[in-house]
FIVEX-36188 format. One record per residue (C-alpha): chain; x, y, z. Coordinates in nm, 2 decimals, m for minus. Layout:
  cadena      xx      yy      zz
       A       X       Y       Z
...
This chain:
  cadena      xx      yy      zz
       A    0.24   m1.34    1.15
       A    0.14   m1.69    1.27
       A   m0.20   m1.81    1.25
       A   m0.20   m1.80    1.68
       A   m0.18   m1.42    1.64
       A   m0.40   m1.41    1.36
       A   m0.67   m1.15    1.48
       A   m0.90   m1.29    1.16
       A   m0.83   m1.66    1.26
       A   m0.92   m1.58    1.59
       A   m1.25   m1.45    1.52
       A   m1.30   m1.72    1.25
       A   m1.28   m1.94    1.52
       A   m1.55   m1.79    1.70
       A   m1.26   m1.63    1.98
       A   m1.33   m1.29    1.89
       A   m1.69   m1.14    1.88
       A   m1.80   m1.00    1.54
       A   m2.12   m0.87    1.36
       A   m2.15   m1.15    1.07
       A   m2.29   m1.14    0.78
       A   m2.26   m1.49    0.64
       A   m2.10   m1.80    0.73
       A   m2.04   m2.12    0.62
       A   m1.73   m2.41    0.64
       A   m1.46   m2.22    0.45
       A   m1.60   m1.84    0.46
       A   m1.69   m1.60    0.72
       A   m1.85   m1.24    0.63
       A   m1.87   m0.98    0.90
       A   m1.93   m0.59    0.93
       A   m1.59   m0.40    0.93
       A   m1.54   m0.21    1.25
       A   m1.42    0.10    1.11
       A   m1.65    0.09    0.80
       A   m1.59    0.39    0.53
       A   m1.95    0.33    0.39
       A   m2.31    0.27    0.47
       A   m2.22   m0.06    0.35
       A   m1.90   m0.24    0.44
       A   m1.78   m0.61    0.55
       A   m1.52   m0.80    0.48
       A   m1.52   m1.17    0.31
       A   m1.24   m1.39    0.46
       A   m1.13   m1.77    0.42
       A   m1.13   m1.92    0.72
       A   m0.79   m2.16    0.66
       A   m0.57   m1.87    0.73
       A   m0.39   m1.72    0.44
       A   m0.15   m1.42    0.49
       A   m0.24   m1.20    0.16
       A   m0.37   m1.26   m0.20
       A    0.01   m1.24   m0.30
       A    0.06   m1.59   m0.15
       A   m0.25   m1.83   m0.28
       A   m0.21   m2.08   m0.55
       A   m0.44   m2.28   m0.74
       A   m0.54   m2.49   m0.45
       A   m0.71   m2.14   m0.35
       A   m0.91   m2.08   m0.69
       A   m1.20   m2.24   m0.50
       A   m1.27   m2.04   m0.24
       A   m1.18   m1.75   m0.43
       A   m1.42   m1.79   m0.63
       A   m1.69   m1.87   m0.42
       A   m1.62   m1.52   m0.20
       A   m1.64   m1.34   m0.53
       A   m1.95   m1.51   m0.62
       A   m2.12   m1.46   m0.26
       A   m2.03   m1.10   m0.25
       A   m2.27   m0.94   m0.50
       A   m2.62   m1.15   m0.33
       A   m2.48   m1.00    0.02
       A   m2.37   m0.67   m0.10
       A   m2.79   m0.67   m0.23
       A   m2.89   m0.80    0.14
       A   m2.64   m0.54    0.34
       A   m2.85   m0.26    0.13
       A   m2.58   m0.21   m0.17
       A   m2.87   m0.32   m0.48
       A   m2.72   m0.11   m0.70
       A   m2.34   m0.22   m0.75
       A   m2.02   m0.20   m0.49
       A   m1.66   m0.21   m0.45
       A   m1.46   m0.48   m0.42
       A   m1.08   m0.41   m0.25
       A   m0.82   m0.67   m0.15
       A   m0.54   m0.46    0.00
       A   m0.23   m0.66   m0.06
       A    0.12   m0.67    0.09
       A    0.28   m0.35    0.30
       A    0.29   m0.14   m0.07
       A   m0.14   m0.24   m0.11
       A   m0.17   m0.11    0.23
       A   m0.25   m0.43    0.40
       A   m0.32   m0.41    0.80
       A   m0.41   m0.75    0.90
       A   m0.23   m1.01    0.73
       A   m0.49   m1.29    0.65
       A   m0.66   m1.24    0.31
       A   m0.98   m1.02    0.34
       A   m1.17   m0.89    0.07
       A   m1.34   m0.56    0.15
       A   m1.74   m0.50    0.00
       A   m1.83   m0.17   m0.01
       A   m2.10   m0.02   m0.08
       A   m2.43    0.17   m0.03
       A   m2.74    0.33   m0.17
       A   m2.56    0.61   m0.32
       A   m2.24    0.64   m0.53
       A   m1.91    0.56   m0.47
       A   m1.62    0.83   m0.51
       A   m1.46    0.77   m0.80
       A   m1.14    0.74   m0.63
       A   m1.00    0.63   m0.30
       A   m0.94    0.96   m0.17
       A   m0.56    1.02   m0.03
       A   m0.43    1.08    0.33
């Protein structure tokens, strides 16, 4: 996919409506449309990546700075107790959109222990 037909890019850029969360230069959070908890946004870079399969070290950066914004947003979105963190990778991880997105899911109760199957 190229970054023109990059649904992600597109609303990175402000193209596409979404419910954010957070935003800054290199990240956007927004609430996931078809959210499978009481919590649930995704954390994406906005330079557009296809999957986590594909970054490098020039990457590690804003890596790390989603993983450590996600735990003080997972707190505001109502998740104080802990959450999941899912990066779907590649057509085997089950990826639908091909621009790196980290998934935050949470809530005020428990999690299932598993993903449950289709």
């Amino acid at each position: 996919m190229k970054k023109d037909d990059c649904i992600f890019c597109k609303i990175a850029a402000g193209e596409i409506p979404s419910r954010k969360v957070y935003e800054d230069d290199e990240i956007l959070a927004f609430h996931d449309i078809q959210p499978v908890a009481p919590v649930h946004f995704l954390m994406i870079p906005k330079d557009h990546v296809a999957s986590l399969a594909e970054t490098g070290p020039e990457h590690a950066p804003v890596l790390g700075r989603i993983l450590s914004l996600a735990g003080r947003l997972a707190r505001e979105q109502g998740s104080p107790d802990g959450f999941r963190v899912i990066v779907n990778t590649g057509r085997v991880g089950r990826q639908d959109v091909y621009h790196l997105h980290v998934h935050i899911i949470g809530g005020p109760d428990r999690l299932p222990r598993m993903i449950a199957p289709e």
